[in-house]
C-alpha positions in Angstrom: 0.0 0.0 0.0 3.3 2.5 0.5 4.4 4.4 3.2 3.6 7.6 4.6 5.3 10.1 1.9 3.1 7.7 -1.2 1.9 10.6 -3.2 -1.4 10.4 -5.2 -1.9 11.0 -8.7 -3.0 14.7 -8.3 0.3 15.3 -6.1 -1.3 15.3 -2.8 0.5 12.7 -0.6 -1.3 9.8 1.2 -2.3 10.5 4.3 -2.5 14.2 4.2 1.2 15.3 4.3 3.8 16.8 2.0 7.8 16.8 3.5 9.8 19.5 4.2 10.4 22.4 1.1 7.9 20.6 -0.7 5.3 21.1 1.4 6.2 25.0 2.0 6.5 25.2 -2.0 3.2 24.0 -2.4 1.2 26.1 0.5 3.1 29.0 -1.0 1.4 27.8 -4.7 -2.0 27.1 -3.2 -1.5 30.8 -1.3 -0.4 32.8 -4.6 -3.7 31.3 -6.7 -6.1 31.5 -3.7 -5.0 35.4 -3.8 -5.5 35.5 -8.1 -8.8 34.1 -7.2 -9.8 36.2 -4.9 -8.9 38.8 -6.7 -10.3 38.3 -10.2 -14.1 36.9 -8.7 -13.8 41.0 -6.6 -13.0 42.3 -10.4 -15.5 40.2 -12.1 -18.2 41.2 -9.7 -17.2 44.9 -9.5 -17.2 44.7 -13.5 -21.1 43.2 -13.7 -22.4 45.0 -11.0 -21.4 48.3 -12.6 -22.1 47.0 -16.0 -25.7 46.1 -15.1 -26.2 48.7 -12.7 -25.2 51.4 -16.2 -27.9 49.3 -18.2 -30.5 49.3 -16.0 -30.1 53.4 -16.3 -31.1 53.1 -20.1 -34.3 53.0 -22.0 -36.2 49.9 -21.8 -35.5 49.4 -25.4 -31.8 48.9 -24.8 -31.7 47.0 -21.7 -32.4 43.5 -23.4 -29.7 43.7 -26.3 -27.4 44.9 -23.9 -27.7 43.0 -20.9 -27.6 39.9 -22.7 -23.9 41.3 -24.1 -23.2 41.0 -20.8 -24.7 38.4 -19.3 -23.2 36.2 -22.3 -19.6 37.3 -21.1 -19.8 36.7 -17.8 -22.3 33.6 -17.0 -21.2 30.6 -16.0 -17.7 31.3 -15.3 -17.9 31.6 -11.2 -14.0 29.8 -10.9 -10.9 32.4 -11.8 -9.6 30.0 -14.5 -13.0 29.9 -16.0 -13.3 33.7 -15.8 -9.6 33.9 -17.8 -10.6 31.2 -20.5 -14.0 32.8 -21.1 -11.7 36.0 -22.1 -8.6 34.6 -24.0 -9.5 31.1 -25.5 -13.4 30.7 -25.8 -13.2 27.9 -28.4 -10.7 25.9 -26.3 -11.3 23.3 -23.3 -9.5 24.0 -19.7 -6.8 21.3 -19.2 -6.3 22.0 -16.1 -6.3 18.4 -14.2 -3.8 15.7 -14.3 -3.6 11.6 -13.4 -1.2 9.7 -13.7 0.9 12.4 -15.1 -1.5 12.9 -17.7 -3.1 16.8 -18.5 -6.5 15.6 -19.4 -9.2 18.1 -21.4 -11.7 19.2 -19.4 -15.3 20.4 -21.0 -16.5 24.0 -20.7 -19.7 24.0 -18.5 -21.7 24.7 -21.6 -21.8 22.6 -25.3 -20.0 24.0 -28.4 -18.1 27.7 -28.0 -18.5 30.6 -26.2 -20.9 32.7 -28.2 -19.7 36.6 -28.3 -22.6 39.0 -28.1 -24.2 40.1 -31.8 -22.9 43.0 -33.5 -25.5 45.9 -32.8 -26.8 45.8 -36.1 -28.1 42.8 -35.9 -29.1 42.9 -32.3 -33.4 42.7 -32.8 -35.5 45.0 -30.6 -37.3 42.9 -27.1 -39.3 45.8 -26.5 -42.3 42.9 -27.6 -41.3 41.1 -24.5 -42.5 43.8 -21.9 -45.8 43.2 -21.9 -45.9 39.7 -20.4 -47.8 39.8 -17.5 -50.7 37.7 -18.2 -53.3 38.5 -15.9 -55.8 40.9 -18.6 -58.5 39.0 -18.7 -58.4 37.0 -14.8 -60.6 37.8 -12.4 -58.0 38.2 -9.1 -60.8 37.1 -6.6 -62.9 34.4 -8.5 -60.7 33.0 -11.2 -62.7 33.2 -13.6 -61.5 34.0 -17.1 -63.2 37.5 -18.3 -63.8 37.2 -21.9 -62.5 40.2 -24.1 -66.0 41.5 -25.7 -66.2 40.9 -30.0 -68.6 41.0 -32.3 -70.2 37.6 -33.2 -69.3 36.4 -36.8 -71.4 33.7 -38.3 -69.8 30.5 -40.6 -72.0 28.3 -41.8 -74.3 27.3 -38.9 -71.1 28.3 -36.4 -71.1 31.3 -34.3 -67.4 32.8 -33.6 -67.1 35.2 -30.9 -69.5 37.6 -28.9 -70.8 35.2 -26.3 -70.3 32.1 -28.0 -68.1 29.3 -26.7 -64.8 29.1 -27.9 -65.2 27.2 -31.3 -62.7 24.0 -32.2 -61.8 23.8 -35.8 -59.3 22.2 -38.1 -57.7 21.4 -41.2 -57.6 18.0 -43.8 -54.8 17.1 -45.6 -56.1 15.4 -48.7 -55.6 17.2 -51.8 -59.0 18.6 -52.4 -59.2 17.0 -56.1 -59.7 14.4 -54.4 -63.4 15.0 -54.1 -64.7 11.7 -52.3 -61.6 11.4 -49.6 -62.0 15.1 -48.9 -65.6 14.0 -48.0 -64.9 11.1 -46.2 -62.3 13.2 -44.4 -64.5 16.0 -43.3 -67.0 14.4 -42.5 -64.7 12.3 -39.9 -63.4 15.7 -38.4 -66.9 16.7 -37.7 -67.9 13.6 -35.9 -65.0 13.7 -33.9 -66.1 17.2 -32.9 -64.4 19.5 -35.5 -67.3 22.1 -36.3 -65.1 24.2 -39.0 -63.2 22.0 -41.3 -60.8 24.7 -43.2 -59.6 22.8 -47.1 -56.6 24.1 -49.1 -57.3 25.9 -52.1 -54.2 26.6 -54.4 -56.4 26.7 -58.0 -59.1 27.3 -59.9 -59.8 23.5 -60.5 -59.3 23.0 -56.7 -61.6 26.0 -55.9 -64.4 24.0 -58.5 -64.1 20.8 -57.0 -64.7 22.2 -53.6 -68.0 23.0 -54.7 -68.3 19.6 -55.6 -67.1 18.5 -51.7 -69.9 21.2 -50.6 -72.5 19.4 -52.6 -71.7 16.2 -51.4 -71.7 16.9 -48.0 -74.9 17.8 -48.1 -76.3 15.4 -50.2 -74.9 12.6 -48.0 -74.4 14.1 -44.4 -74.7 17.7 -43.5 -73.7 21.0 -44.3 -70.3 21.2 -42.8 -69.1 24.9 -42.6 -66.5 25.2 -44.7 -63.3 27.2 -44.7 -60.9 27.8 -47.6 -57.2 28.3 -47.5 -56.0 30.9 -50.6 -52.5 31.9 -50.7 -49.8 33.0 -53.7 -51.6 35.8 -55.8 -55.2 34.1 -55.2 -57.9 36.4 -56.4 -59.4 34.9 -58.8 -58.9 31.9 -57.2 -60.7 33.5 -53.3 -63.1 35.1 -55.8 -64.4 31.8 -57.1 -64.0 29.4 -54.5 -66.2 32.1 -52.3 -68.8 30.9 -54.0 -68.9 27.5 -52.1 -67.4 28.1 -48.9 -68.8 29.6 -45.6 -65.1 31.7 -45.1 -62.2 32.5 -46.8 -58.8 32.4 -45.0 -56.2 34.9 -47.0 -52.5 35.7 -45.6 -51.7 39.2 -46.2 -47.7 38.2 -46.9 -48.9 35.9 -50.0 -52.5 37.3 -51.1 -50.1 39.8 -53.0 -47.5 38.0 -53.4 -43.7 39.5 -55.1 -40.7 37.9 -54.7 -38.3 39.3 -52.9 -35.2 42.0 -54.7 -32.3 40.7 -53.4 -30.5 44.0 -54.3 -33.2 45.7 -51.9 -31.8 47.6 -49.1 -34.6 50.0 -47.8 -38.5 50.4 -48.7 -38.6 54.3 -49.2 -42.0 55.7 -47.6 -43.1 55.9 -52.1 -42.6 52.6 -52.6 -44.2 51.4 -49.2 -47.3 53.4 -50.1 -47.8 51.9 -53.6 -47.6 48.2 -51.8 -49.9 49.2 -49.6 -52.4 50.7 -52.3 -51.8 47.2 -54.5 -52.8 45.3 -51.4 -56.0 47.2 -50.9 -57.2 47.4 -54.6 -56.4 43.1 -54.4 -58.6 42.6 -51.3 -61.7 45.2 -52.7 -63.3 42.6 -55.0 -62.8 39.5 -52.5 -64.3 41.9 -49.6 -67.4 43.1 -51.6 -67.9 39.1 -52.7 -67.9 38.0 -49.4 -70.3 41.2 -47.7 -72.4 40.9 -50.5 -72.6 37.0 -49.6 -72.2 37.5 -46.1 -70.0 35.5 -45.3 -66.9 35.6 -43.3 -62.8 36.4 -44.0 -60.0 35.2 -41.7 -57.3 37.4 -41.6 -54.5 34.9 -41.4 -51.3 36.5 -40.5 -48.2 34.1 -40.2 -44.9 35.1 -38.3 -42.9 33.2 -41.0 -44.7 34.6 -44.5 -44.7 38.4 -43.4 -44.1 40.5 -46.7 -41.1 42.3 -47.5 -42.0 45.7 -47.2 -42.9 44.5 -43.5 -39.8 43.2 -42.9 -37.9 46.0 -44.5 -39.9 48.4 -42.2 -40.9 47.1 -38.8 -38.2 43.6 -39.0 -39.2 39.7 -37.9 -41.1 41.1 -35.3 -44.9 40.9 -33.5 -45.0 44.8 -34.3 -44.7 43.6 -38.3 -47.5 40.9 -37.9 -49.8 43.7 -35.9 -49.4 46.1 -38.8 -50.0 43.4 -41.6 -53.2 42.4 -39.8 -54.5 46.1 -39.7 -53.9 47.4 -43.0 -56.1 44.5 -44.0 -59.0 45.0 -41.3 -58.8 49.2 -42.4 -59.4 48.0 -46.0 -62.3 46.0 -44.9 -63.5 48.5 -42.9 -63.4 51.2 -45.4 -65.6 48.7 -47.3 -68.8 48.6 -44.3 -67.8 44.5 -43.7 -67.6 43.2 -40.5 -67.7 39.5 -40.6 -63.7 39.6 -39.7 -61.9 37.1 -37.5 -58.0 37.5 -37.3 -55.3 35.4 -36.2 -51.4 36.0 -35.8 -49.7 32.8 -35.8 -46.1 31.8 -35.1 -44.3 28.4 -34.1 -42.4 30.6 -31.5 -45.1 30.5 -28.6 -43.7 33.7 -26.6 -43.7 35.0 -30.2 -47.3 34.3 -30.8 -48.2 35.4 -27.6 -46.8 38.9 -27.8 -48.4 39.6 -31.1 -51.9 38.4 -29.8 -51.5 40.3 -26.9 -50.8 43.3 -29.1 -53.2 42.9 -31.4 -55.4 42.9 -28.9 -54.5 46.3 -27.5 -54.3 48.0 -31.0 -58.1 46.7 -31.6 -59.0 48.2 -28.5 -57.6 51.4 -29.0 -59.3 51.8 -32.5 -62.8 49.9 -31.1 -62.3 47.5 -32.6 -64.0 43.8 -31.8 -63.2 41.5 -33.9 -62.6 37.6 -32.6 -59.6 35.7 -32.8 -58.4 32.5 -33.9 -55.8 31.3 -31.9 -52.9 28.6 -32.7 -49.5 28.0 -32.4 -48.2 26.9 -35.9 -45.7 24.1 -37.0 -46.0 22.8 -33.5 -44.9 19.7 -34.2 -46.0 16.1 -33.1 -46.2 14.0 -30.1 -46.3 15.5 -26.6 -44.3 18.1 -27.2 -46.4 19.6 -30.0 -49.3 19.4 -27.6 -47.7 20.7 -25.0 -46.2 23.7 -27.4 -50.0 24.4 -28.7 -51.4 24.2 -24.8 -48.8 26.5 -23.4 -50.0 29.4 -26.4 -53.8 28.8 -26.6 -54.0 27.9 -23.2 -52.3 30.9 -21.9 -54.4 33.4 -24.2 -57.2 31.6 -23.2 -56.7 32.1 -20.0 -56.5 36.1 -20.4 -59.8 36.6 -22.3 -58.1 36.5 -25.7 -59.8 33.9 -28.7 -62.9 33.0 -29.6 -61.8 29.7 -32.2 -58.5 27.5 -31.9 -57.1 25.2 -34.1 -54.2 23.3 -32.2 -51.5 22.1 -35.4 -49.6 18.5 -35.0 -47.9 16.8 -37.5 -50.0 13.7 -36.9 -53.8 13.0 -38.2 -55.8 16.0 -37.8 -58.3 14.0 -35.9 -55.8 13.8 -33.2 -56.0 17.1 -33.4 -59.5 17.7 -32.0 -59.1 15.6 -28.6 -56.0 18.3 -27.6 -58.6 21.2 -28.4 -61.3 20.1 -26.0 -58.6 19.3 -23.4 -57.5 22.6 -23.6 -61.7 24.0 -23.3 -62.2 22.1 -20.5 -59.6 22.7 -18.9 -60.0 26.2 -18.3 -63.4 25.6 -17.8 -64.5 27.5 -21.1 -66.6 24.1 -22.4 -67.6 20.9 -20.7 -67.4 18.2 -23.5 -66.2 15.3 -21.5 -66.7 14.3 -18.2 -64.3 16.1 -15.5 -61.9 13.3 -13.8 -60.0 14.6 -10.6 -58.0 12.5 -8.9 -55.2 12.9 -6.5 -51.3 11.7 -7.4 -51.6 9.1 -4.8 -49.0 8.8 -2.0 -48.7 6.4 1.2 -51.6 7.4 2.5 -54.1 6.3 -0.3 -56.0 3.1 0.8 -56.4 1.9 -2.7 -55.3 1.2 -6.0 -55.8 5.2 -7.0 -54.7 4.2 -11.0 -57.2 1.5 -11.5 -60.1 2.5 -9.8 -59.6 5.9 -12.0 -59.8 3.9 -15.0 -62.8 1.6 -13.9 -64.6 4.9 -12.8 -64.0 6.7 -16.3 -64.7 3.1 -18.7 -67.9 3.4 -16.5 -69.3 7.1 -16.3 -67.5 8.3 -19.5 -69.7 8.8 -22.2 -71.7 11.3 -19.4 -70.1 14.5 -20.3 -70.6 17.5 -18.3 -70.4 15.9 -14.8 -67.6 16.1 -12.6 -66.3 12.7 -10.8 -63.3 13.0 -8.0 -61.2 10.0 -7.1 -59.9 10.3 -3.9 -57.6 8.1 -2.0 -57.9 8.7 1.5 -60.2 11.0 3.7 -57.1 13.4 4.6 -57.7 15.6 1.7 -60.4 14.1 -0.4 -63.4 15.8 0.6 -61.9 19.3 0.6 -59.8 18.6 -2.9 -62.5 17.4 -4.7 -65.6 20.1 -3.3 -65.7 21.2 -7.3 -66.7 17.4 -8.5 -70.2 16.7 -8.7 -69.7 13.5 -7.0 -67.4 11.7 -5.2 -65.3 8.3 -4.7 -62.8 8.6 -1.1 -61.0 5.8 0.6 -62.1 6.1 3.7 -60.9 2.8 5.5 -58.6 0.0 4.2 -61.2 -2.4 2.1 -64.0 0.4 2.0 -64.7 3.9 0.1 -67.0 6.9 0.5 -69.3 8.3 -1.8 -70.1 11.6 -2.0 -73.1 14.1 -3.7 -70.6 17.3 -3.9 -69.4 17.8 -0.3 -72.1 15.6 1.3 -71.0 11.7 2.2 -73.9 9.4 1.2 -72.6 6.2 2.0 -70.1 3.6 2.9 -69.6 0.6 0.6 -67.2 -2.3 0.1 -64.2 -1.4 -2.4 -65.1 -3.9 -4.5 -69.0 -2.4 -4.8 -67.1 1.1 -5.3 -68.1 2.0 -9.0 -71.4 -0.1 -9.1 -72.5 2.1 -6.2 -71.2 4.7 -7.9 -73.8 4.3 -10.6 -76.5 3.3 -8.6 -76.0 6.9 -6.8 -76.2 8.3 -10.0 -78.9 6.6 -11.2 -80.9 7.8 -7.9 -80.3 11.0 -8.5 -81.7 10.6 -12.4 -78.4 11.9 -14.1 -77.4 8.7 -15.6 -78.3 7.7 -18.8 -77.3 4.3 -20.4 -73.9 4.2 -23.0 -75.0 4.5 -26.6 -74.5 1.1 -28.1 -71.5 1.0 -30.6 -71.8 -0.2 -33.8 -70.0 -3.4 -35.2 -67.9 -3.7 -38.3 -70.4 -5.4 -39.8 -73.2 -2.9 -39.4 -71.4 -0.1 -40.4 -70.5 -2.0 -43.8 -74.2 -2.0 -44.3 -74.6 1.3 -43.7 -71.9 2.5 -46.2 -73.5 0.4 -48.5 
């Protein structure tokens, strides 16, 4: 094993001793660098506090772009050596350790190289980000969500807006030349619970054989409001297809649509007027169609399809999206047509968010009350898209802002329409399911929390509207769940509780637990039986 003097690898010596000059060498080493520690951490310090402390004197505007220079410097370098190697090699790993005689690389606390802050030029305004609070529409004392007041606009048999619930819609993605799996398609969505199917539209033989899907909807299942998607230079394409659709979605980047000079530096305030004027005299003729008609337009703003002129003047920003939206809604305006719903989509939620949220104040300003249609965009698929689309819809939901919401996977749009109703009932803005609420479980619980939930919900779900609580012990069940209708609470090992709101009925067996359950519900006359399902069999002679 070695004697006393055995040094390990990192030249400390076994047993916690070092022998004669070479221990007074190395106290004097560990001395010095404690001392150029010290030292540089006071500088650092001194350096950010007087750097932030000089920011925080400067307009809002500046105090993002340039305390992010600074925070980019100095984070995550709290050890001297780490503070020097931010400074003189940023690309380059500390080697600082040895074994076994051996300077091995050590990783920087952070993946790939240190990032210097952007030149000012290219630095792009936060100012967005100040308004972030989130509260608008919550009432502080009851919690409930304060709608913002618009105008109701009618599509098809759908109400959007005014005091309507929030409306669920979605999008296919068959080609629409295909006329009979467009149908089959839509007509899925709406029995799901999709009650605006939007179809693309990207030519005059696509805007025709939508009138052939409209026709054969109704001729075969019902008149499913309809929504059509027009993009690159589409007016005699919106102008058609207007015809045979209860709303037409345009986005103000494309509907006028010129591809971009690359030797373009500026947009002088000339040649920004004359885009604005071409835009207006496009959107005249689709306006008076759909007035005339009456029927609806969707302002359809997208954070990644902004026009150039918008870019040139107000950059990638919510600001440019706001302004887009507007110059469209003054045109209709100017026009006497109303039947307007807007949305300002982005696959950044804070993005999205901050142009809502903006939009919302602009209308306000100007009176006006138009609904919106709220959606994250390329959200992606799985749980992270519906966690992505929850986090925007559900937050502007939450403030009074959107009256329709389309949440966008990258999965069957079907999928789709479970994630919207979620969201609705969630926040309590429609009851379409029945309400489950059940505790994590923990040691207390005196049953198998997990599978009595399931055998509760195979048994009550097709009720929806009511609200069931599963409980696992009496500790916090009654309070927790005095929201539910009724109630199912471990009370003893072997035996639950049922409760009518916050009143206990009566104790049962666990293993009576959801067929009392039912009888209690079919006391109180709010059951009803679960509609038979069809079998493969029948439903093949119904298609037939």
């Amino acid at each position: 094993m070695g004697g006393a003097g055995d040094t390990w690898p990192h030249g400390h010596v076994r047993g916690g001793a070092l022998l004669g000059a070479e221990r007074v060498a190395h106290t004097e080493s560990r001395t010095v660098a404690t001392s150029q520690r010290k030292l540089l951490r006071s500088t650092y310090a001194a350096v950010l506090s007087a750097s932030v402390g000089a920011v925080e004197q400067q307009p809002t505007s500046d105090k993002f772009a340039n305390l992010s220079a600074i925070m980019q410097t100095t984070l995550f370098v709290p050890s001297a050596s780490r503070l020097v190697s931010s400074f003189t090699a940023p690309s380059q790993p500390c080697t600082s350790r040895r074994a076994n005689g051996t300077r091995y690389a050590m990783p920087r606390m952070h993946d790939g190289p240190a990032r210097p802050p952007p030149p000012p030029s290219l630095v792009k305004d936060k100012s967005f980000m100040s308004d972030q609070s989130g509260i608008a529409g919550l009432d502080m004392e009851s919690g409930a969500i304060q709608r913002r007041e618009t105008r109701a606009v009618r599509v098809g048999d759908v109400l959007i807006g005014g005091n309507n619930p929030v409306v669920v819609q979605s999008m296919i993605n068959e080609d629409t030349l295909d006329i009979d799996g467009a149908v089959k398609s839509i007509r899925e969505m709406h029995e799901a619970g999709c009650e605006i199917v939007r179809v693309t539209c990207v030519s005059m033989a696509h805007a025709h054989a939508i009138g052939f899907i409209k026709h054969k909807l109704r001729d075969e299942y019902q008149d499913v409001p309809l929504v059509a998607d027009v993009h690159h230079n589409g007016l005699k394409i919106a102008l058609e297809v207007a015809k045979h659709v209860d709303k037409v979605r345009i986005n103000p980047g494309l509907y006028v649509f010129e591809k971009p000079d690359v030797k373009r530096t500026e947009y002088s305030k000339e040649e920004f007027e004359s885009a604005k004027n071409k835009l207006r005299e496009t959107l005249k003729p689709l306006i008076i169609s759909l007035r005339d008609q009456d029927k609806a337009l969707r302002i359809g703003v997208n954070h990644g399809s902004l026009s150039e002129r918008m870019l040139f003047t107000y950059g990638d920003t919510p600001r440019g999206m706001v302004e887009s939206a507007l110059e469209c809604i003054r045109v209709c305006e100017e026009l006497k047509f109303g039947n307007i719903v807007v949305s300002m989509k982005a696959s950044k939620v804070l993005v999205m968010l901050a142009a809502y949220r903006m939009l919302a104040k602009r209308m306000e300003a100007e009176g006006m009350q138009y609904p919106l249609h709220l959606g994250v965009t390329e959200a992606g698929d799985g749980e992270y898209g519906r966690i992505k689309s929850t986090l925007g819809i559900g937050t502007l939901l939450a403030e009074g802002l959107g009256d329709t919401i389309r949440v966008s996977l990258t999965e069957a749009p079907v999928k789709e329409i479970p994630v919207c109703y979620s969201i609705l009932q969630g926040l309590g803005l429609r009851r379409t399911m029945v309400e489950y609420v059940a505790c994590p479980s923990c040691g207390r619980t005196l049953f198998n929390l997990e599978s009595v939930l399931h055998e509760v919900r195979e048994a009550t779900k097709h009720m929806p509207g009511l609200s069931i609580a599963v409980m696992g012990c009496i500790v916090n069940g009654p309070g927790e769940m005095a929201d539910a209708d009724y109630g199912y609470v471990g009370k003893k090992p072997g035996h639950i509780s049922l409760y009518r709101g916050r009143t206990e009925i009566r104790t049962v067996a666990e293993e009576r637990g959801v067929e009392e359950l039912v009888k209690l519900l079919q006391e109180d006359g709010v059951w009803v039986e679960a509609p038979v399902q069809a079998t493969e069999k029948e439903l093949a002679g119904e298609r037939v």
